[in-house]
N, C-alpha and C positions, 0 to 999 in steps of 0.2 A: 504493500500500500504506500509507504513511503519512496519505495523510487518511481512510481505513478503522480505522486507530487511533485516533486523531484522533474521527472519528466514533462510533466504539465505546464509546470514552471519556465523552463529552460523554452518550450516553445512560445509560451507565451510571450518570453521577454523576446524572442528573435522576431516575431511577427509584430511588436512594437517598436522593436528596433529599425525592421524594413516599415512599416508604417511612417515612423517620422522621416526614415533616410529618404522616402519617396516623396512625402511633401517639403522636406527640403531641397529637394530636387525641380518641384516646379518652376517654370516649366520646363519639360525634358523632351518637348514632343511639339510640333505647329500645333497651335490655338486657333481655331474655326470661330470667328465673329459671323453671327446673321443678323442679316440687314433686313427688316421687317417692309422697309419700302423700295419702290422700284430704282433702280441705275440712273442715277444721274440728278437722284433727288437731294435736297440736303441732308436729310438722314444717312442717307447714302454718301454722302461725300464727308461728311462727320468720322462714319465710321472707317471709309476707308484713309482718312487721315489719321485718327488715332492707331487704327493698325500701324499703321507706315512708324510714326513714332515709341507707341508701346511696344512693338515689335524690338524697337531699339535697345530700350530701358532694358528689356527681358532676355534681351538675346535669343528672341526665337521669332520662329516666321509667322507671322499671321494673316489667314487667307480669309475672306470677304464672300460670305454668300448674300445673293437677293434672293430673299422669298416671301414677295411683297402678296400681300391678300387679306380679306378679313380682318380689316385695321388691325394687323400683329398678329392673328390668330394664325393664322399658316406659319411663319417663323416661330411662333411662341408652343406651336405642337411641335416642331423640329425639335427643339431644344428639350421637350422633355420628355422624347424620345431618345434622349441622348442622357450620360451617365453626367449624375451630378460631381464632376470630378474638373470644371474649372477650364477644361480644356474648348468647351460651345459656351460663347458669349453672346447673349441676347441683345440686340438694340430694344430699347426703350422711351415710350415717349408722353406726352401729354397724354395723346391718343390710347394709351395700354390702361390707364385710369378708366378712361370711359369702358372699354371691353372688360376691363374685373368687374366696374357698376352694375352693367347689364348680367339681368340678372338669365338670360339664357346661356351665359358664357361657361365654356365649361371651366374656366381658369380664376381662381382665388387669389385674394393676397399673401397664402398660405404656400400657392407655388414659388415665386419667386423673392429669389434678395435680389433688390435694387440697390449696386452700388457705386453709383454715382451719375450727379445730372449734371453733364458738360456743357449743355448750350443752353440760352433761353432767351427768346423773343414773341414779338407779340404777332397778332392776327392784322392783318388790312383788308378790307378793299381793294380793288385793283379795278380799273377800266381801260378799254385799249386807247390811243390818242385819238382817235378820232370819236371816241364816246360826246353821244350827246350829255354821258352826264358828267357835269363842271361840280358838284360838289354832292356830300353823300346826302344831304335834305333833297335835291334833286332826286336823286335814285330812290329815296322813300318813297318821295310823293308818287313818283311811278307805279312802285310795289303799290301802295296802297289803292290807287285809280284803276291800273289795267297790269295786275302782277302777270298776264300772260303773256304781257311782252319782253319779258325781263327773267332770260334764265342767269341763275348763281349756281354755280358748284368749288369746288374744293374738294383736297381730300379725304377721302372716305365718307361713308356713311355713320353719322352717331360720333363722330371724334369731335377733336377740339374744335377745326374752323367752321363746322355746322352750328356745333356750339355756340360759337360767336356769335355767327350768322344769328341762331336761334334768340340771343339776348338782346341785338339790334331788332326782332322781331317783338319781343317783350315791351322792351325799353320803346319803341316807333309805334306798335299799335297796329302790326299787319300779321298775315300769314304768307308764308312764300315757296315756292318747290326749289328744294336743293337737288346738285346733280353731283353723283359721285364721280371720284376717281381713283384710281391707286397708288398715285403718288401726288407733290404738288407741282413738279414742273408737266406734269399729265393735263393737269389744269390750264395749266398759265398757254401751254402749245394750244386747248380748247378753246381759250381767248384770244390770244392772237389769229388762229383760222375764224374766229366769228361764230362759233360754236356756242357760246356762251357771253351774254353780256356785259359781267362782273365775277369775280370771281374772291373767294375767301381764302387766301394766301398769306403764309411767311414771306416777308419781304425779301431776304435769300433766294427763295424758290425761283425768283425773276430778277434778279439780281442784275444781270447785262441789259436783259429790257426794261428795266427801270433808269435805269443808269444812259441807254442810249435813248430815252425816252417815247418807244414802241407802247409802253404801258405806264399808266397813271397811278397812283395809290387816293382813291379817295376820303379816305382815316386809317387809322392806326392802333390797335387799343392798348397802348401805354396810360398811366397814369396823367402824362406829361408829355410835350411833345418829345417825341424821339432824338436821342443827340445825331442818331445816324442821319434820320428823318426830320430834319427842323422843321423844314417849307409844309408838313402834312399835318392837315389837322385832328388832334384827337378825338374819337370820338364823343369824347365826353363835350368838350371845348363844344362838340355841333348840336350839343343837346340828347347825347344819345349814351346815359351810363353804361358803355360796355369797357371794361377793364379787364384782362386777361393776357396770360404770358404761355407761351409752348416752351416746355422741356425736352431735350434730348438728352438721352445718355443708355447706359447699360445695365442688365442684370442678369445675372445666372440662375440653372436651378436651384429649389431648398434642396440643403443638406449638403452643398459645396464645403469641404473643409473650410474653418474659419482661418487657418494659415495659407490657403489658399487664397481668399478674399482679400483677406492681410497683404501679399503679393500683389494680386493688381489694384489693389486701392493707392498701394504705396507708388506701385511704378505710373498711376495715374497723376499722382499727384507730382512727379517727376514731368509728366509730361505735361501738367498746364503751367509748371513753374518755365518751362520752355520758352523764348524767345520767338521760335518758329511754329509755335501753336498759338501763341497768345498772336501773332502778326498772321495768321491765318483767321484767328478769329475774329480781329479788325477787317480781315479783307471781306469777310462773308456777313459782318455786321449782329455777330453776333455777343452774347453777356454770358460772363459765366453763374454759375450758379450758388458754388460756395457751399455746397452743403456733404457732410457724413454721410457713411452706411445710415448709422443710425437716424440721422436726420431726414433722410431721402424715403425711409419706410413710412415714417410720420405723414409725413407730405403726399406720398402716395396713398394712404387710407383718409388723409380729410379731403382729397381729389375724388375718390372715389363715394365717399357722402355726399358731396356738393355736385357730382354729377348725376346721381339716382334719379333727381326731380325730374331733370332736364330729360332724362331717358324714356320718365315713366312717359309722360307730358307728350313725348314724342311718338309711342306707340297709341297713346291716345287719340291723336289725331290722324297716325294712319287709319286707325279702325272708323273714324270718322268718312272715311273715302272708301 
């Protein structure tokens, strides 16, 4: 009996021994980031930056999938098909709140640790240049008169810039048909073709067409006017309380080692200390966000209260049609 303890023992301490020697070993192996939205979108270009750099910090490769669908639910099943062992990193966003809200989803706040929100900016408006609408009380009064001539989309269905959209409808006193898409520059090419007459957008998302002046920003919903944005007005400033900011950033499955976490939170916070992140994220006009693991779960579960209403509210009116 004593050398079955004995023995027990001996294995035990080796299989604790290989246990730490392997998480301090991460990572020993390319790390697979999924990208929840389509190529070429800000999400998208987020994360294939941060690859490129965290990649550095860790000395290991990390490759970039898109698996854009089901505001994150198509990426968000990949990942936890996958072992929670650090090596599949989830993109996460404002929009991943909304999908835990709804309450059809099959994903909880119980699946995932969200460790950290790298970018944040707000929603706008957008019109092409040659829109008759000069300012966003114009495009109200539209919605409100003859909303059938006046399509809005953005993207997804139920995420953040519907959202917005949805609070300018609160906030103005109409109802309106949103049109989805799966990414945001999906949107912004459906405004520029005339596809759509406005559209609900990260001001990144169109960043060159704004910038070359193909498209408009008719508000913004900052608190304040925007520093990137002076010239645009907010939408509060035009009468219209809607205040709201989009997060981006990442999260892995529950039950990722905590020394694992530990690793890329550290090498994350290597790489916003970066020169050539922080002038990346001047270039795309984007805020950091400044907050913990710890902090970042908070934030995700009062996002996810404060979108319920907007959910319920919304399947209300489709059952209304």
């Amino acid at each position: 009996m004593k050398n079955m303890i004995i023995r027990f023992l001996l294995i035990a301490a080796v299989l604790c021994t290989w246990s730490a020697s392997s998480l301090a070993a991460y990572p020993d192996k390319p790390i697979r980031f999924i990208c929840t939205s389509a190529a070429g979108s800000p999400l998208d270009l987020m994360m294939r930056t941060l690859a490129q750099y965290l990649g550095k910090e860790l000395n290991q490769t990390i490759v970039v999938e898109n698996r854009p669908g089901g505001t994150g639910a198509v990426g968000m099943a990949n990942a936890m098909n996958s072992p929670a062992d650090g090596y599949t990193v989830v993109s996460a966003t404002g929009s991943t709140s909304f999908l835990i809200a709804d309450g059809k989803s099959a994903y909880t706040l119980d699946d995932f640790i969200f460790i950290r929100g790298l970018q944040a900016e707000p929603s706008a408006i957008a019109v092409r240049k040659d829109s008759p609408f000069q300012s966003l009380p114009q495009l109200v009064d539209t919605l409100k008169k003859t909303p059938a001539q006046v399509s809005i989309g953005g993207y997804a269905t139920a995420g953040f810039h519907q959202f917005s959209y949805y609070r300018l409808q609160q906030a103005a006193g109409f109802r309106g048909v949103w049109v989805p898409f799966q990414g945001g520059n999906q949107a912004v090419l459906a405004l520029i073709g005339d596809h759509i007459q406005a559209a609900a957008i990260t001001p990144s998302s169109a960043l060159p067409q704004l910038k070359s002046g193909e498209l408009r920003m008719l508000a913004i919903s900052t608190p304040t006017r925007d520093a990137y944005f002076p010239n645009v007005p907010t939408f509060k400033e035009q009468g219209y309380d809607v205040v709201e900011t989009l997060w981006r950033g990442v999260m892995v499955k529950k039950g990722t080692p905590p020394e694992v976490i530990k690793v890329l939170s550290e090498g994350m916070d290597r790489v916003e200390a970066n020169p050539e992140w922080k002038r990346f994220m001047t270039e795309n006009v984007q805020a950091p966000q400044n907050m913990t693991v710890e902090q970042m779960q908070k934030h995700v579960r009062d996002e996810v209260k404060t979108r319920r209403a907007f959910l319920h509210d919304l399947r209300a009116q489709q059952a209304e049609h």
